[in-house]
N, C-alpha and C positions, 0 to 999 in steps of 0.2 A: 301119263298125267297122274302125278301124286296127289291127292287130298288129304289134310289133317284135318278128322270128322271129331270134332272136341266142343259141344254143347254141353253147360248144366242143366240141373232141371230145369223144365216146365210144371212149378211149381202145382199140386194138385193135380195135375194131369198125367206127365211123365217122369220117372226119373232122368238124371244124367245116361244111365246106360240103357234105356229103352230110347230115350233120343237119339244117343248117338248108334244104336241098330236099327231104327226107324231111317234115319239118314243114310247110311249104309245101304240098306234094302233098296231102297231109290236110286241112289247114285250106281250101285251095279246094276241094276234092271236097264237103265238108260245106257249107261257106256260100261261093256262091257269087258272095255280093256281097262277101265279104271286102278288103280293103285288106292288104294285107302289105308290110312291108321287109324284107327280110333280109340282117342282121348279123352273118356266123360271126364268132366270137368265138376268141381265145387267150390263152395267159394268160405266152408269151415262151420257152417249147418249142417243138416242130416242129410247122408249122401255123402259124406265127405269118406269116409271111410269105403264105402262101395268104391265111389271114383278111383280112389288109390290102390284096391285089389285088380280093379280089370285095367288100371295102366299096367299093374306090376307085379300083378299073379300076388298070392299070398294064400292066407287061411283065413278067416272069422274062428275068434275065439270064444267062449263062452265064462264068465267069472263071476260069484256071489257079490251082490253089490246089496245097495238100501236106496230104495227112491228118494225122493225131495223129503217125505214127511216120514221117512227111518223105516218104512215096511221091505222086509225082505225079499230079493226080488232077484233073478239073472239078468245079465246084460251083455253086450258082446261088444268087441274092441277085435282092431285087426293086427294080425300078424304079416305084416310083407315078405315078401320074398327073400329081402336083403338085410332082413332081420329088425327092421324101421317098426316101429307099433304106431298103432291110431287109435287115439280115441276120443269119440264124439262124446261133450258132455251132456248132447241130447239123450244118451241112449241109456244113463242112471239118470241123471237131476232135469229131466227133460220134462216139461209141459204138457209131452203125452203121455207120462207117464200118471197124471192126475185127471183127475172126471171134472166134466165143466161145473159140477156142484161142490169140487174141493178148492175153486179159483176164489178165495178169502182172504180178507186183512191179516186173519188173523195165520193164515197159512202163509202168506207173502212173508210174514214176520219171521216164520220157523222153519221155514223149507232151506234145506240143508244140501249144498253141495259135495260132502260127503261120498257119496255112491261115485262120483268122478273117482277121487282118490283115490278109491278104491279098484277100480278099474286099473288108474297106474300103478298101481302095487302090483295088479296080475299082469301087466307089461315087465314088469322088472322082475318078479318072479321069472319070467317066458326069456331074462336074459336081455331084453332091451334096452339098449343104452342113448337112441337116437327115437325123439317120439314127436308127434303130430298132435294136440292137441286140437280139434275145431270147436269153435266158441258160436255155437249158434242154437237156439232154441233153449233153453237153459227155463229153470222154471224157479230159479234162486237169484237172493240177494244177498247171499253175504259172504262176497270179498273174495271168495276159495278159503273162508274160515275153515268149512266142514272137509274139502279137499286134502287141507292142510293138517287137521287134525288125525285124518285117515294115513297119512304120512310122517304119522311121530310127533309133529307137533304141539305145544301144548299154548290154549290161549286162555287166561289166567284174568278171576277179577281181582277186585282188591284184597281177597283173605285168602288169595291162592288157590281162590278152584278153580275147577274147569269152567268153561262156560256152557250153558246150554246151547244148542244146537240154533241156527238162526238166524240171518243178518240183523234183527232189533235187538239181541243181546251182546253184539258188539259194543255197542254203547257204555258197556260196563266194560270195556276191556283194560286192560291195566298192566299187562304183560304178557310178550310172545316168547316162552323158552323151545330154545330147537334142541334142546341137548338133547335129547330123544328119535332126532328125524331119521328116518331110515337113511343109514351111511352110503346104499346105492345112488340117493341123488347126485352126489358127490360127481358121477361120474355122467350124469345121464345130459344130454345135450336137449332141449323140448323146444318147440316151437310153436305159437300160437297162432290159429289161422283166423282173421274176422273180417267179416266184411262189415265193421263199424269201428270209427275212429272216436268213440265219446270218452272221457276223460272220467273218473270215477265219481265225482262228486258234484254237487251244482247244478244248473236249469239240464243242460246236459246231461248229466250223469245217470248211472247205471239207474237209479229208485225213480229219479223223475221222468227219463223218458219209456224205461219198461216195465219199472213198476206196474202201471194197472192193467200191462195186460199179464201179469200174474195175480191178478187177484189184490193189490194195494190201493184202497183207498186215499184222499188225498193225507188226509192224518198220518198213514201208514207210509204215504211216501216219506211226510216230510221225516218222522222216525229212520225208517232207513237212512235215509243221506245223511241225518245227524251222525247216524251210528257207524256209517263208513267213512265219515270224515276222521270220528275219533281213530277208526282203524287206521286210516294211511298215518295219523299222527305216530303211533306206537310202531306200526310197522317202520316208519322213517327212523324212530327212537332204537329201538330195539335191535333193527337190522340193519340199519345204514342204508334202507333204500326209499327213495323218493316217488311214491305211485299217484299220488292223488289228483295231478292234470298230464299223466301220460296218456297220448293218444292209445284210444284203444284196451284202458284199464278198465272203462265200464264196459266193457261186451258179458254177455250174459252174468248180469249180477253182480258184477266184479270181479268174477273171473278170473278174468284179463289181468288184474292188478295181484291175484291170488299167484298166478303161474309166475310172474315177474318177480315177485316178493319172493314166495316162500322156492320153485325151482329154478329160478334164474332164466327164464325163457324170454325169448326176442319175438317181440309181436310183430305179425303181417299181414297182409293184405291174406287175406281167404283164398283168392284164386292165385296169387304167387306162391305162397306160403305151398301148393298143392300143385299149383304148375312146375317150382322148382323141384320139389321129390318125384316128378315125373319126367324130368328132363324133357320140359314143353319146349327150352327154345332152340335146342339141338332137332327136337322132332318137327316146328315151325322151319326152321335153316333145310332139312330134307325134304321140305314137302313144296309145290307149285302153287298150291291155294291150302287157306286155312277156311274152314267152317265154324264159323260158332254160335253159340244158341240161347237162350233163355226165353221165358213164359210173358215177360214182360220187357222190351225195352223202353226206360225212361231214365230220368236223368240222373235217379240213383245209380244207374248203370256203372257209371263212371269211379263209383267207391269201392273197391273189394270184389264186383263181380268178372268172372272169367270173361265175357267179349271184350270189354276193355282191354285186360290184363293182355289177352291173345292180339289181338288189334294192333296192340304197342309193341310184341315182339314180330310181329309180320311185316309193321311200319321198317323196326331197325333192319330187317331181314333183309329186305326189297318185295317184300311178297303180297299179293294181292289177298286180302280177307273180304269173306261173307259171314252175316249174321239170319239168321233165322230165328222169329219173333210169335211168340206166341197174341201179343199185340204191341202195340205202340203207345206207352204214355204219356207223361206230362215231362217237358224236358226231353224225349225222345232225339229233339232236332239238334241236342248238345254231341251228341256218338254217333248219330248217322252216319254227319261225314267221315266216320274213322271207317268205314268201309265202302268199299267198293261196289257192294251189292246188299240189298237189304231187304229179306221177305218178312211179312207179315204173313199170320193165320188166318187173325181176323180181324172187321172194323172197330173202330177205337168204340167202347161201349157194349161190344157183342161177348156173349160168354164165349171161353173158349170147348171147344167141342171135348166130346168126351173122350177116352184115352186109345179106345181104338181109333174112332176117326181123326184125332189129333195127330196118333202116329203114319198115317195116309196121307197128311195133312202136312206134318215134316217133312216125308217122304218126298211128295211132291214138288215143295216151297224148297229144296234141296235142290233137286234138279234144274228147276228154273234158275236159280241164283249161278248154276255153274251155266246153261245156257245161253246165261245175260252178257256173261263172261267174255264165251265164247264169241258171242258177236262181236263184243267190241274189242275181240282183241287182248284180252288182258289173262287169257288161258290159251295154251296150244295146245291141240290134241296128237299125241305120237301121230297119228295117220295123215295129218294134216302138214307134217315139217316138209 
């Protein structure tokens, strides 16, 4: 009996690869002839990069970046094995990279996606030509301005300077010259991973629905969106590309619209976008049962997260899936039925336990889900043919 052990986080609790070796633990303690591979999963937030080393062996690199608000600071990005790079924009322009008394209007306005870019510069330094960018936690709004700039770019107001650093001084922007872009882009293939489909601008977009949890007030949002709209105008003028109602252009700030515009990147789903550079559905095709996991299932499930994404390659497969839930929310009953078996942790309302007992708790809710299985038939065990 093969199992593909492929949960993401249990947000707050566990990562991706504490889950899927919490799963693991249990599933060998119970059946000892078991087969396992284990897949942590992400869905292009933090974690994404872990995920993709322990599918695919690699190194963490370390490289001089700039946080949101310019202070000098290290950050790390991955090196794959196959020479693939990752980089989280959580881990320079990231949310935790500021203290909950620097979460301001006036910070939302100037926090600078910058330290990303920079990140991909030490990917292309290291020789990467094929990159993963994931679009989750981000602590910016403006566009992959700063990204881009850190990339040769130059974004110009009306007397030809630079702009200051920011998504609220886009608003003056006036022109994008790339004759400066570092000539490796030329060759680099990127791909964005989000598990958000918001478009850049408007009741959706990137300032009005993440805005205040960086710190923007309602003023500051409506400022930003002004200022991103004028972006996608110049950017559509300037570059011949059209980002302002691409799905997926507001994920962290803009981001999304930043990689599209300025590297030419194909946005996706988070847990495809990281399932495909782990060759998930050839390792679903080898496996008897798929496992998968998250801290919450509800009916955002269904956007960008790995049980879905895994769900749907197990469906095409013929292969019976389990999810394992840290609980069950709102919309839950929309992805239940995409599985076969469905463990909860805990009751709908209960905190979830803490990190030891939660991975006891995995452990557990693992085994049962293949014992469920087992009764009805829908797993065989070698001993059993």
């Amino acid at each position: 009996m093969r199992v593909l052990v492929a949960p993401q986080e249990f947000k707050g609790t566990l990562t991706a690869v504490e889950a899927a070796a919490a799963m693991a633990r249990g599933l060998r303690a119970a059946f000892p002839d078991i087969e396992l591979d284990l897949l942590p999963m992400a869905d292009g937030g933090p974690g994404t990069a872990a995920a993709l080393l322990a599918a695919l062996g690699g190194e963490t690199r370390r490289a001089p970046a700039h946080d949101p608000l310019l202070r000098p600071i290290e950050a790390e990005w991955a090196l794959l094995a196959d020479g693939r790079g990752v980089v989280e924009c959580a881990a320079a322009s990231g949310l935790l990279r500021l203290g909950e008394g620097e979460l301001t209007p006036a910070n939302a306005r100037r926090a600078s996606s910058r330290g990303t870019g920079e990140l991909i510069a030490a990917a292309l330094d290291a020789g990467v030509e094929d990159l993963v960018v994931g679009l989750g936690g981000s602590a910016t709004t403006d566009g992959g301005a700063g990204m881009a700039e850190a990339l040769g770019y130059r974004l110009l107001d009306a007397a030809g300077r630079p702009l200051p650093p920011g998504g609220a001084a886009l608003a003056r922007l006036h022109a994008i010259d790339p004759g400066r872009r570092d000539p490796r882009l030329e060759r680099l293939r990127c791909a964005g991973a989000t598990d958000v489909s918001n478009p850049l601008c408007g009741p959706e977009g990137a300032a009005a629905v993440y805005g205040p949890q960086k710190g923007a007030d309602a003023r500051a949002v409506a400022d930003l969106d002004a200022a991103l709209r004028r972006f996608a105008e110049v950017v559509r003028r300037d570059l011949g590309i059209g980002v302002r109602d691409r799905p997926g252009a507001g994920a962290a700030g803009g981001l999304g619209a930043g990689l599209i515009a300025f590297l030419g990147a194909e946005l996706g789903s988070g847990a495809e976008v990281v399932g495909r550079a782990a060759g998930a559905a050839a390792r679903v095709r080898a496996a008897d049962l798929v496992i998968a996991g998250e801290g919450r299932l509800d009916g955002q499930t269904a956007y960008g997260k790995a049980p879905r994404y895994l769900a749907g390659l197990a469906a095409a497969a013929g292969k019976p899936a389990a999810c394992i839930a840290g609980r069950l929310g709102e919309g839950a009953d929309t992805v239940v039925p995409l599985f076969a078996a469905v463990e909860a942790l805990t009751r709908p309302g209960d905190p979830l336990p803490a990190p030891r007992e939660a991975a006891d708790a995995v452990a557990a809710a693992s085994v049962r889900a293949v014992r469920a299985l087992l009764v009805r038939g829908l797993l065989v065990r070698p001993g059993d043919l």
